[in-house]
N, C-alpha and C positions, 0 to 999 in steps of 0.2 A: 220434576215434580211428580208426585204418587199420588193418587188418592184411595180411596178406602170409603164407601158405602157400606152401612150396616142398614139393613131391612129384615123387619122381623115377619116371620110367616104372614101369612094371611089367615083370616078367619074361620076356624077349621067347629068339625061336627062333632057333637055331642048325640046326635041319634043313636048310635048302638051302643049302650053305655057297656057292652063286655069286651068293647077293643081297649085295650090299653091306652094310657095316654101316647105312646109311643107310636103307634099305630092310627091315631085319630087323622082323616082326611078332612079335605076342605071342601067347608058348605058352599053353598049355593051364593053365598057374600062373598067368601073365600074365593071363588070360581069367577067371581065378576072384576073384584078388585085386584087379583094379581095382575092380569093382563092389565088394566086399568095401569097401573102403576108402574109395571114396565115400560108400559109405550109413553109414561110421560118421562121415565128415565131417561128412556132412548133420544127421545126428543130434547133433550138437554146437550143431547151432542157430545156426550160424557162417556170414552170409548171404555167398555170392560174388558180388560185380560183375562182375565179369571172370576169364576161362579164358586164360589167355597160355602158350603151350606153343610149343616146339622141332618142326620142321618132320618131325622123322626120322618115321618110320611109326610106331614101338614108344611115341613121346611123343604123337604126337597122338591115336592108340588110346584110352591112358589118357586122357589128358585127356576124349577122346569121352567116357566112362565117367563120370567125373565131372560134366562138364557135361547131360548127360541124369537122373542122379540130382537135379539142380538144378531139373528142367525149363528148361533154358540150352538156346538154340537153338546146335545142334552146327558149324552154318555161320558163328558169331560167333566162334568160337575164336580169339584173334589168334596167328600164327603169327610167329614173332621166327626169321628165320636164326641169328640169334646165338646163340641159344641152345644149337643144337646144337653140345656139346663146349665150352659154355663158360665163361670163365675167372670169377673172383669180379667183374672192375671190371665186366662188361655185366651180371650180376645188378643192382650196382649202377643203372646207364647206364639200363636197360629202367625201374625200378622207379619213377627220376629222372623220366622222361621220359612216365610214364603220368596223362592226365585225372585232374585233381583233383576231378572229379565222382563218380569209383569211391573207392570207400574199402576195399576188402577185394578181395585176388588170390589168384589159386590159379595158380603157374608150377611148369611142368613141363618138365626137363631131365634131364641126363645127370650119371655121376661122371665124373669124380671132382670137376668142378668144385660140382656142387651141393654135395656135402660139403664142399669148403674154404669154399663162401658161406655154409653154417649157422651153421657154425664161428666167421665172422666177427661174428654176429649177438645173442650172448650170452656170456654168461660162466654164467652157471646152468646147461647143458648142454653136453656137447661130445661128437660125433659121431666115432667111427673112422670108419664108412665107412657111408652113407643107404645101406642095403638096398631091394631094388628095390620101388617104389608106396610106400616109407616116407614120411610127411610130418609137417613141422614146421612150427610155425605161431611167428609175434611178434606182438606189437602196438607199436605207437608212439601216440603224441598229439599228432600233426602237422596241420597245414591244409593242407601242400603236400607232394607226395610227391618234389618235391625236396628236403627236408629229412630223409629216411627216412634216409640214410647215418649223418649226424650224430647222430640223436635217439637218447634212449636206449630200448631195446627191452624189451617185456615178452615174454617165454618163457610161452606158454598152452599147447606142446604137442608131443612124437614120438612116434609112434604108426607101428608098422611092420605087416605081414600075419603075420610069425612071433607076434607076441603075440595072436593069436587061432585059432592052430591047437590 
């Protein structure tokens, strides 16, 4: 059994409006609900192999966050350019293309494209729009995670920061 968590950043800043968006860190919301939302990960009991995140500042932050909840060395994080801003096929491509030795991912990216990949991923739930650090979890019962696109998904879980305020 695999699974696959997608979490999308956290809440990041608009104060200096001359950093790129690439470059934008995470506010003070962003800084409370990451950790927030890792430790109710962790608490799931839901083991991660691997930290795959988008290179932007505001995605790897989070991810930081989660992988230190894990005790996951934070220098292991895989960093995918693709990921930043993108579309549902490299959700797929990334997922394809990850060691069959890992069985459980935690990726973290950007909207709108993470919400059209949720989206793709059950019919049990469906997403208007991942609010920021929200995360959703599937499983499959694959041997190879080239075969995660085809297989059919179990829906274990979205869980956003608003439902614990």
């Amino acid at each position: 059994m695999r699974s696959v968590i997608l979490i999308r950043h956290a809440k990041s800043s608009w104060d200096d409006v001359s950093l790129s968006d690439f470059d934008r860190p995470l506010n003070e919301r962003g800084k409370h609900d990451a950790p927030l939302m890792a430790e109710l990960l962790y608490n799931r009991k839901i083991p991660v192999d691997s930290f795959i995140s988008s290179p932007a500042k505001r995605a790897r932050k989070t991810a930081a966050y989660f992988a230190k909840q894990f005790g996951y060395d934070v220098d292991r994080i895989v960093l995918k350019d693709a990921l930043y801003l993108a579309e549902v096929e490299v959700f797929y491509n990334i997922i394809a293309q990850t060691d069959d030795a890992l069985h459980h991912l935690a990726i973290f990216s950007h909207n709108p494209g993470i919400t059209f990949f949720v989206n793709t991923l059950t019919d049990v739930v469906r997403v208007d729009d991942m609010p920021t650090c929200a995360m959703f979890a599937v499983q499959a019962d694959i041997g190879h995670w080239s075969d995660f696109r085809s297989a059919p998904k179990n829906f274990l879980f979205f869980d956003a920061p608003r439902n614990h305020r």
